[in-house]
C-alpha positions as CSV (number, residue, x, y, z in Angstrom):
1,X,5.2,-41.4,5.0
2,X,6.8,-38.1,3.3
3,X,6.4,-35.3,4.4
4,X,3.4,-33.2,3.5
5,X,3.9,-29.7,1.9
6,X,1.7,-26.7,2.2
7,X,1.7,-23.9,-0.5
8,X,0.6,-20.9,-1.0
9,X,0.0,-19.5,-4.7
10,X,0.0,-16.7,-6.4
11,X,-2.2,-16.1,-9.4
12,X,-0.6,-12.9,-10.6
13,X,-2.2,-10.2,-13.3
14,X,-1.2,-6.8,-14.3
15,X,1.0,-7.3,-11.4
16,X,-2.0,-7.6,-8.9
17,X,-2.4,-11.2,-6.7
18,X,-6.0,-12.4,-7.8
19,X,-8.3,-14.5,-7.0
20,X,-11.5,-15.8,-8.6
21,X,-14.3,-18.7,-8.6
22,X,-14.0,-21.1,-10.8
23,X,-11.7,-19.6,-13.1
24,X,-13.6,-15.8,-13.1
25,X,-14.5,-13.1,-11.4
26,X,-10.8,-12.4,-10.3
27,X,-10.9,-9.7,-7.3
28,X,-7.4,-8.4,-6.0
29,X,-5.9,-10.4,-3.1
30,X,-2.7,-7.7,-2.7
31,X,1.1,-7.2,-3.4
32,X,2.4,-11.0,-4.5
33,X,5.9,-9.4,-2.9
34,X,4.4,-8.7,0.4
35,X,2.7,-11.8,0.0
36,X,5.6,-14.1,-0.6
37,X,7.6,-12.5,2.4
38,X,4.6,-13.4,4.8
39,X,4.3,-16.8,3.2
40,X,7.8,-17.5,3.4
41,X,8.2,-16.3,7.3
42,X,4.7,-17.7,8.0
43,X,5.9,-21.9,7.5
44,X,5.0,-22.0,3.4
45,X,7.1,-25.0,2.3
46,X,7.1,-23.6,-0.7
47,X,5.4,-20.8,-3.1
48,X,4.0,-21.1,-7.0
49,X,3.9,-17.9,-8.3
50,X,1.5,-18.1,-12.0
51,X,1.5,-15.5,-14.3
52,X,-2.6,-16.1,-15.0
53,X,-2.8,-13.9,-18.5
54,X,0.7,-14.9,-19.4
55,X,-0.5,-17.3,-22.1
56,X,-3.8,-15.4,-23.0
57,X,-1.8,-12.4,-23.7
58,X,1.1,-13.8,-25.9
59,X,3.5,-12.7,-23.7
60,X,6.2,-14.1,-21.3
61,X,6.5,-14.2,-17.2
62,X,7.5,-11.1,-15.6
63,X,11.2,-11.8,-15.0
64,X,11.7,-8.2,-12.9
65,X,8.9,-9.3,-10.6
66,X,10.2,-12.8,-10.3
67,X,13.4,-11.8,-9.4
68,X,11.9,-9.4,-6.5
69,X,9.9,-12.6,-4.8
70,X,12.9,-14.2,-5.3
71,X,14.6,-12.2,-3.0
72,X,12.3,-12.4,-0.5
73,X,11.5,-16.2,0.2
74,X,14.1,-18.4,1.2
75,X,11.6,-21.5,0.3
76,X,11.5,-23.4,-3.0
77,X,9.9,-21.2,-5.4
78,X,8.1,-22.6,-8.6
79,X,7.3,-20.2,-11.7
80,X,4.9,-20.0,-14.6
81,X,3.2,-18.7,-17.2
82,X,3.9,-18.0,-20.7
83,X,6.6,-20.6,-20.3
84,X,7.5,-22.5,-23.6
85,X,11.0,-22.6,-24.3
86,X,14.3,-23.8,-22.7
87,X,15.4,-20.2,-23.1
88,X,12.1,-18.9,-20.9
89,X,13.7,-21.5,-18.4
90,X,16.9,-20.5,-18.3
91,X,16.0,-16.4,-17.6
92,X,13.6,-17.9,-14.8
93,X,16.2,-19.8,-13.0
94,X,18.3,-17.0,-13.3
95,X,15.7,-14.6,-11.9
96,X,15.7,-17.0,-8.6
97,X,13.3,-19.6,-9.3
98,X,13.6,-22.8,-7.9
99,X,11.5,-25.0,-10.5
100,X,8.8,-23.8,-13.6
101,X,5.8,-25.1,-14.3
102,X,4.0,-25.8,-18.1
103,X,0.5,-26.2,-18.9
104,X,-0.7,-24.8,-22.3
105,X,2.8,-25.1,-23.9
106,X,3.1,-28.6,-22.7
107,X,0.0,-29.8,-24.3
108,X,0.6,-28.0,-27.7
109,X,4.1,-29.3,-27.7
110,X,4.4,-32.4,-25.4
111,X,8.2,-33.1,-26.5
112,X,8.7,-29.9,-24.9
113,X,8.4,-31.6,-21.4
114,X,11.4,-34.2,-22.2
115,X,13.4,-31.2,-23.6
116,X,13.2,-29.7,-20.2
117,X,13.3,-32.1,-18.1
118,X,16.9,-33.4,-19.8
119,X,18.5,-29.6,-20.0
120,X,17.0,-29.2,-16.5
121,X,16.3,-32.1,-14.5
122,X,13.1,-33.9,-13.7
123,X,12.9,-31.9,-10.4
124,X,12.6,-28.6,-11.5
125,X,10.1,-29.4,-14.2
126,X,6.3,-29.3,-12.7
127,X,3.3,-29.8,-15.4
128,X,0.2,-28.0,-14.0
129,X,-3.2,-29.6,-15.4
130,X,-6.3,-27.6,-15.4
131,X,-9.3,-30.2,-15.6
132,X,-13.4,-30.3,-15.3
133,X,-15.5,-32.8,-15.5
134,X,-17.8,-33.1,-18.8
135,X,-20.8,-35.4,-18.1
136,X,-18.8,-37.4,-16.4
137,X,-15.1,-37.1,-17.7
138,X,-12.5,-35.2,-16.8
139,X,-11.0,-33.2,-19.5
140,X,-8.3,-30.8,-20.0
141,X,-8.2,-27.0,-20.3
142,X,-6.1,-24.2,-21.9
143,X,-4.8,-20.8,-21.2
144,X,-6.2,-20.5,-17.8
145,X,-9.0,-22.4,-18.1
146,X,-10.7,-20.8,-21.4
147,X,-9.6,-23.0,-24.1
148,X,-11.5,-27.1,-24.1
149,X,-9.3,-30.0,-25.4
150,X,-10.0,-33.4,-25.6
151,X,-7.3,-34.6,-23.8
152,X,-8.7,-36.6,-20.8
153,X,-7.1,-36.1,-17.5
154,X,-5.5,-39.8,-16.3
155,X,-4.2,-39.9,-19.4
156,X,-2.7,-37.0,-20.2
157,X,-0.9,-37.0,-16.7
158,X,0.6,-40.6,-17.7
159,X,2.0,-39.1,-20.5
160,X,3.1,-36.1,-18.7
161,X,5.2,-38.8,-16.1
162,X,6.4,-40.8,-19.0
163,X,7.6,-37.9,-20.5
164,X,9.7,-36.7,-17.5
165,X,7.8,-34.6,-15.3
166,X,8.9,-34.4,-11.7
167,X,5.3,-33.1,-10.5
168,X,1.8,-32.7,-11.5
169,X,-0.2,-29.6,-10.3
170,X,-3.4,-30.8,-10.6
171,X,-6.4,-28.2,-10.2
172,X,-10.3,-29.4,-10.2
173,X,-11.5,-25.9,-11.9
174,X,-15.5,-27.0,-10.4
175,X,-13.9,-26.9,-7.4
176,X,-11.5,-23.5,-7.7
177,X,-12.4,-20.9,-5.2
178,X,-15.7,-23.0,-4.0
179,X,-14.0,-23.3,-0.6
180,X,-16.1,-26.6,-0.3
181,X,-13.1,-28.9,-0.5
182,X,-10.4,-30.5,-2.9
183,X,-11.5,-33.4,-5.7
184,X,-10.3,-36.4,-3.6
185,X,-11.8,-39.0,-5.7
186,X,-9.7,-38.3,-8.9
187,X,-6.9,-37.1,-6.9
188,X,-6.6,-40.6,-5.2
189,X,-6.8,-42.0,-8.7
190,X,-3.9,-39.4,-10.2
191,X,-1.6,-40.5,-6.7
192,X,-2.7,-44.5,-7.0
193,X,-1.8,-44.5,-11.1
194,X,1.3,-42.5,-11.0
195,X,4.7,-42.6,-9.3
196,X,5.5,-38.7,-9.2
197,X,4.3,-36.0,-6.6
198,X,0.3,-34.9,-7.6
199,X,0.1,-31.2,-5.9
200,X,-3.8,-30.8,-4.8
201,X,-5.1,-27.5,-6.0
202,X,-8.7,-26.0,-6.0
203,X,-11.4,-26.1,-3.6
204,X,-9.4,-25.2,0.1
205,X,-12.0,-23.6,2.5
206,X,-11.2,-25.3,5.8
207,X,-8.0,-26.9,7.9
208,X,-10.5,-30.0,7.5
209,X,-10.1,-30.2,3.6
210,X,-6.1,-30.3,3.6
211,X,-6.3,-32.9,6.0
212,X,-8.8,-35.0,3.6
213,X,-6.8,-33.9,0.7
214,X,-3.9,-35.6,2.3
215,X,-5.7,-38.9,4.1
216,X,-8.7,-39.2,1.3
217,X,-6.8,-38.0,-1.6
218,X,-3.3,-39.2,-1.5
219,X,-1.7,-35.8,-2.3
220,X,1.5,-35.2,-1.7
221,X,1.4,-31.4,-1.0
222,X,-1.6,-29.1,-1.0
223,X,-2.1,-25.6,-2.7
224,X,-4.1,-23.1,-2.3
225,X,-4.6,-18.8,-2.1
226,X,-7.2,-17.3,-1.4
227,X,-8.1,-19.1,2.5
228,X,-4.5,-17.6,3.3
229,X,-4.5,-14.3,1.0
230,X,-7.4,-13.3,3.2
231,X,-6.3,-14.5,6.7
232,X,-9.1,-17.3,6.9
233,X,-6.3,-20.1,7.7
234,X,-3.2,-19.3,9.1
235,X,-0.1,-22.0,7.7
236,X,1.3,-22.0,11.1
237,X,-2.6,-23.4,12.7
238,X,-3.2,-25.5,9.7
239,X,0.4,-27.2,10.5
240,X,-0.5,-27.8,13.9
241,X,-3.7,-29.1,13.6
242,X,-2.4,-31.5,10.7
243,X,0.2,-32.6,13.3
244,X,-2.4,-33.6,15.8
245,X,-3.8,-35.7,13.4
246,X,-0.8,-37.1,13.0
247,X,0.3,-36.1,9.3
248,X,3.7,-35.1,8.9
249,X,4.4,-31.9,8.0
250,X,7.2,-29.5,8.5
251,X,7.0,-27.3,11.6
């Protein structure tokens, strides 16, 4: 079995870390500088860093701040945000980062994904997918959660992996910031139907719920921010613990 990654993530705004429930009532989590150094000395396998408003606000990632957290982590480092060109790519991976992530530009523009993923390379090219479920079906949001589509989940990450995605973030938004644990059920069903990495995001409260994530849900790597923002978990005692239970993961 591969090795199981942990990251941390940084939902950034006005330069802030935030965190909300569900999507709102963002409240300030600190310095996402200070934050990636900790993360970084801490055992984080890796950090994503998303520019939240990014999209909302027309506007593109903040390249000076990027290039700051860059020079503090010495971890793989995956941006986004406001990301919808193969010239906001190129800046990025200048600026230090490791791999960007697409969401709303990727389902306005799917060709972009193949695009990037032949200038770039497969592995540097993570689609993040915002979903909830509407009586019964999981469908796809926009722009940080405040724009419905159509676009149903399973499918939409098929296409994603057909059109060269290395990775799917996938976040449960009814079960963002709940703390009461990640949506296995459709995460198994994203690992079982697809052949690319599905990053478990939304829903972290307890050491217990990345270990489901991982055993229950197939994931390959679980996300989360606020449980470590705040100094609930610790990566270090959530690596251990997985270890006793006999998941690897990087110590």
């Amino acid at each position: 079995m591969l090795t199981k990654r942990i990251i941390p993530c940084l939902d950034i705004k006005n330069g802030r870390t935030v965190k909300g429930v569900n999507f709102i009532d963002l409240k300030d989590a600190g310095d996402p500088i200070e934050l990636a150094k900790r993360y970084a000395d801490n055992g984080a396998d890796e950090l994503v860093f998303l520019d939240i408003s990014a999209t909302l606000e027309g506007r593109k990632t903040m390249l000076d701040m990027v290039l700051k957290v860059a020079e503090q982590v010495n971890i793989p480092f995956t941006v986004g945000g406001g990301i919808s060109s193969i010239e906001d790519v190129e800046a990025l991976l200048k600026c230090g980062a490791d791999k960007i992530s697409v969401n709303s530009s990727a389902v306005k523009r799917p060709d972009l994904i193949n695009e990037l993923s032949k200038r770039f390379g497969s592995q540097c090219i993570v689609v993040a997918i915002d979903a909830k479920q509407i009586d019964g079906q999981w469908k796809v949001y926009l722009a940080g959660g405040t724009i419905p589509t159509e676009l149903d989940l399973l499918c939409w990450a098929k296409e994603v992996e057909m059109r060269g995605a290395g990775e799917i973030l996938f976040t449960s938004m009814d079960h963002d910031g709940t703390k009461d644990g990640f949506a296995n059920t459709v995460l198994k069903k994203l690992s079982e139907e697809l052949n690319i990495p599905i990053i478990a995001s939304g829903g972290a409260g307890s050491i217990q719920h990345f270990s489901d994530t991982f055993q229950l849900g197939k994931a390959d790597a679980a996300l989360a921010a606020s449980v470590f923002h705040f100094g609930e978990i610790e990566i270090i005692d959530l690596k251990r613990e997985l270890k006793k239970q006999r998941i690897p993961v990087r110590l």
